[in-house]
N, C-alpha and C positions, 0 to 999 in steps of 0.2 A: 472399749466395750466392757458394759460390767456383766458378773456374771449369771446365768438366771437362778436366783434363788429357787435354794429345792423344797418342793413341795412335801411335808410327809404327811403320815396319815395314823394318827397314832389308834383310832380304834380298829387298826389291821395289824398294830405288831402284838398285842395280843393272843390273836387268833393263829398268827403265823407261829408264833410260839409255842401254842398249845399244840398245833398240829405237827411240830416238830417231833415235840415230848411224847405224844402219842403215838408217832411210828418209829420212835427211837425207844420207846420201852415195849413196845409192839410189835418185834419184826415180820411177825407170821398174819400180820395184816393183809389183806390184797390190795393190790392198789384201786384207787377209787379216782374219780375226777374230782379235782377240789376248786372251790373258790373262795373270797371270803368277801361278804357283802361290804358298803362300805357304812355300815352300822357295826361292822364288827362280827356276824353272825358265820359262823365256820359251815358252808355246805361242802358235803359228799354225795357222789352219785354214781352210781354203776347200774347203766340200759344193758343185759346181757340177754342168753338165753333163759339163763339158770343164776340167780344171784342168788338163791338161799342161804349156800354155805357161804357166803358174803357176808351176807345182814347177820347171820346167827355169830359170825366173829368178832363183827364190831360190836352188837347187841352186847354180849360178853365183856369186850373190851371196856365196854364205856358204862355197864351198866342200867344195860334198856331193859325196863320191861314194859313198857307199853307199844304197841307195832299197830297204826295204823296203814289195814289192808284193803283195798281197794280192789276187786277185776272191773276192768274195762275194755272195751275193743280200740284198737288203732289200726285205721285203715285197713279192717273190717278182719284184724288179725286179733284172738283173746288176747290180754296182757292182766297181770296181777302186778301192782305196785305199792309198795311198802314204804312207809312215812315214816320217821321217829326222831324225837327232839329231846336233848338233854339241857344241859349243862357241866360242862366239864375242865377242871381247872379258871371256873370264872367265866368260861366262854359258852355262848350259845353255840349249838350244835346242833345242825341239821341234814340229816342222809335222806337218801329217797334211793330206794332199788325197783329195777322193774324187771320182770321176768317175761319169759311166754307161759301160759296159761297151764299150757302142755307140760312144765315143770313141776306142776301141782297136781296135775290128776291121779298119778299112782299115789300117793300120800293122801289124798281127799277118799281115793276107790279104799284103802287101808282103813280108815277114820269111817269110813260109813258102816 
């Protein structure tokens, strides 16, 4: 019996890469859920109560300043969800946080 040739997939060693470098020069990262398309595209995502101080670390980390935000209801509960895309060491990178809504009103009652 021969044996099954292995499959790789070289626009995910890239990305695995990159994500390496990033929480090895990054330790005070949170951890995030990752995957990595198979275009190569590096997603992260953290569904929490409160992801702010989430987003504002990687924001930092990587460079963001553009933050698409979003409120919406889910299953008739507020949610605020935060989009942003860079590129980083060559690699597309894409996070998305979502919070409850309720995380933001002392800071929006502050801001008004």
């Amino acid at each position: 019996m021969k044996p099954t040739p292995r499959t790789t997939h070289p626009a995910q060693l890239s990305p695995a890469i990159a994500l390496t470098q990033l929480l090895s020069e990054n330790p005070h990262l949170p951890a995030l859920y990752w995957d990595i398309r198979l275009d190569g595209e590096l997603n992260g995502h953290l569904w929490v109560d409160d992801s702010r101080a989430a987003s504002a670390a990687y924001r930092a980390a990587l460079g963001i300043d553009y933050v698409l935000t979003t409120p919406y209801s889910l299953r008739g509960v507020p949610v605020v969800g935060e989009s942003m895309r860079t590129v980083w060491r060559d690699v597309p990178v894409h996070l998305s946080f979502r919070s409850l809504a309720a995380a933001y009103e002392p800071a929006l009652a502050v801001a008004a």
